[in-house]
N, C-alpha and C positions, 0 to 999 in steps of 0.2 A: 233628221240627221244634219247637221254641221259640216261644211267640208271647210276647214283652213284656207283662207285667201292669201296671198301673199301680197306685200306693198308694191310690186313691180305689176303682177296681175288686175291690182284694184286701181292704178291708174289708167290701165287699159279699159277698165267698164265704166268708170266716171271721168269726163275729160275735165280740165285743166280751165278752160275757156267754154263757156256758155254754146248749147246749142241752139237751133232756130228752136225747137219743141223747148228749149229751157228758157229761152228770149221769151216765148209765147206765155209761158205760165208765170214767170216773175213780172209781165207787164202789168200785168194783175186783173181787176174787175175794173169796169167803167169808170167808177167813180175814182180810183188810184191813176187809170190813165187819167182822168179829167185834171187831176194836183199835178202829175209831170206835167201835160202841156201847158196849165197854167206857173211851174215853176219855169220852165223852158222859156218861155216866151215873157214873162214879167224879167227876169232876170237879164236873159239875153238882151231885150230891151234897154235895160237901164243900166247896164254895162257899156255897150256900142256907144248907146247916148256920152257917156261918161267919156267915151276914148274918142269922140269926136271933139270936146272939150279939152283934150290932154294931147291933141295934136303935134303940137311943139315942144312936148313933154318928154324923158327919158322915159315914162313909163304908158308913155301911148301904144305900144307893141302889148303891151302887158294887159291891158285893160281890151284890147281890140282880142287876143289869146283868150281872156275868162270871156267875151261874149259870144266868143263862137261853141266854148263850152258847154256854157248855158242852154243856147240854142240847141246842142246837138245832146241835152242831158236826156230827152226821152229815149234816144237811142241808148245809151253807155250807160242809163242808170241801168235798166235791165240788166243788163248783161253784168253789170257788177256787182248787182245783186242775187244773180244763177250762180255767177263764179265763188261768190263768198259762199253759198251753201252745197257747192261741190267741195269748196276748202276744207268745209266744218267737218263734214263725213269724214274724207282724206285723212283728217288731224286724228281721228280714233289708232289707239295702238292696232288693235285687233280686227281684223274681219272676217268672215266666213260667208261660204255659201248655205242656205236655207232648203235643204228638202222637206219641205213637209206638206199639212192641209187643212185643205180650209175647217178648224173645228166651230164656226159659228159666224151667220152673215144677220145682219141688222142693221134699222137705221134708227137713226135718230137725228132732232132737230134743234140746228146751232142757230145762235145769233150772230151775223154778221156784222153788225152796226148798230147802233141807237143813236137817234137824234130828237131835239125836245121841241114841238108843237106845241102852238096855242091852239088850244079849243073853243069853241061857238062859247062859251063863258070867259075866255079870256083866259086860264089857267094854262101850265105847261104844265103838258102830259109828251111821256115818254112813247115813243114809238122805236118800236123793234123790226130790223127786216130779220126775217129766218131763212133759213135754206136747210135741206133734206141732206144728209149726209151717212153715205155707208159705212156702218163701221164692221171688217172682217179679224174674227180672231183669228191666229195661227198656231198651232201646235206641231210638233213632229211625236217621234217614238218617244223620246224624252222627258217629253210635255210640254206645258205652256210657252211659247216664243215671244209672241207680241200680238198688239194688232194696228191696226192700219187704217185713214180712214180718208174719204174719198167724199167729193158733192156727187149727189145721183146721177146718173143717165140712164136711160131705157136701155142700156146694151149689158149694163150689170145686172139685168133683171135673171139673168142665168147663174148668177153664181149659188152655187148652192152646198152643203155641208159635203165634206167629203172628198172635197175635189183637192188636185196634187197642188201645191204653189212653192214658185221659189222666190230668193229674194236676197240679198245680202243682209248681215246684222252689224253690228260695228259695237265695239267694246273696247274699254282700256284694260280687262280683267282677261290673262291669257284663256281660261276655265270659262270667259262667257255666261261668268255668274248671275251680271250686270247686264244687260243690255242695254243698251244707253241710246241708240236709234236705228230705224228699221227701215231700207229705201223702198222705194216702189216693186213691186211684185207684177211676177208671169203667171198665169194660166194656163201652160201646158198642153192640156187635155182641150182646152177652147181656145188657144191663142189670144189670150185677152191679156192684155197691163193693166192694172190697176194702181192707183198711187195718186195721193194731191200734186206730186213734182216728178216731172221725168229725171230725175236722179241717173239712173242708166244708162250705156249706150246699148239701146234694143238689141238689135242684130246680134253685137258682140257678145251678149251675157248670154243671148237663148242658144249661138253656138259653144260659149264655154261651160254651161249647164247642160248641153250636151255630150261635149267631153268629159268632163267630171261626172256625171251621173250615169247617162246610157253608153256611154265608153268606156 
């Protein structure tokens, strides 16, 4: 079932400004932090350099400002990159609250990367890294909702058909013909989140899915 969110209430469960759990997941995998600290640090570098050079310059303030930027980009990109995909949800006309359940849990196996290797013959052959990833579908009384999909961990090894989940949906179609994206989901029944991005603010959604559902 669907409950109607209003634009004043869906800024209350998605904030405005990056959380530490949203900082943590747009920092990304090793290898995305490994490109900030080397944009941070190459940039930062050759900026300062630059305003040591521009000393007696109207625009040494200016050059000294971008490499502190630079510097502090592993911080602020995060975060401005949580913030724009709290925006993107926000920007939907429509939202609603999710009752429904889990109609089917499964995984299957993404490619994260590729990058091209020589081999013991000299040729470049591709190399794939994979990771295991859960995909849940979701249905209510209705029928089909969406689904949602997740890297594994041992603690999703519980989920299983059947079980209650909620979640916000977001649509520009008042009728929720369209579903257009699906944020992270509650488990209820097990108190578990699931979701690639904490989208949510925890607390506040599983108390207002409480007032709106068991209220």
């Amino acid at each position: 079932m669907l409950f109607p969110i209003k634009q004043n209430e869906i800024n209350k469960l998605i904030p405005a400004v990056a959380t530490g759990k949203q900082f943590n997941s747009a920092l990304g995998n090793p290898q995305k932090i490994f490109q900030r600290i080397m944009i941070s640090a190459i940039g930062g570098v050759i900026t300062l350099l630059i305003s040591q050079s521009q000393v007696t310059s109207q625009f040494y303030s200016l050059w000294l400002v971008l490499g502190v930027v630079f510097l502090l980009y592993i911080l602020w990109g995060p975060i401005l990159e949580a913030s724009r995909k709290n925006s993107k949800f926000k920007s939907f006309t429509f939202s609603a609250l999710v009752d429904g359940y889990i109609s089917d849990v499964y995984l299957e196996d993404r490619v994260e990367n590729k990058q091209e290797q020589a081999n013991q013959d000299g040729r470049l052959e591709v190399l794939e890294k994979k990771r295991t990833f859960v995909i849940m579908d979701i249905e209510d009384e209705d029928g089909f909702i969406g689904n949602i999909s997740f890297p594994l961990q041992k603690k999703f090894n519980i989920l299983t058909k059947g079980m209650r989940i909620n979640c916000v949906v977001f649509s520009n179609r008042r009728d929720f013909d369209t579903i257009q994206a699906i944020s992270d989901a509650w488990c209820p029944e097990i108190n578990l989140w699931v979701g690639s991005y904490p989208f949510l603010l925890r607390p506040a959604f599983e108390e207002f899915v409480n007032l709106r559902i068991s209220g």
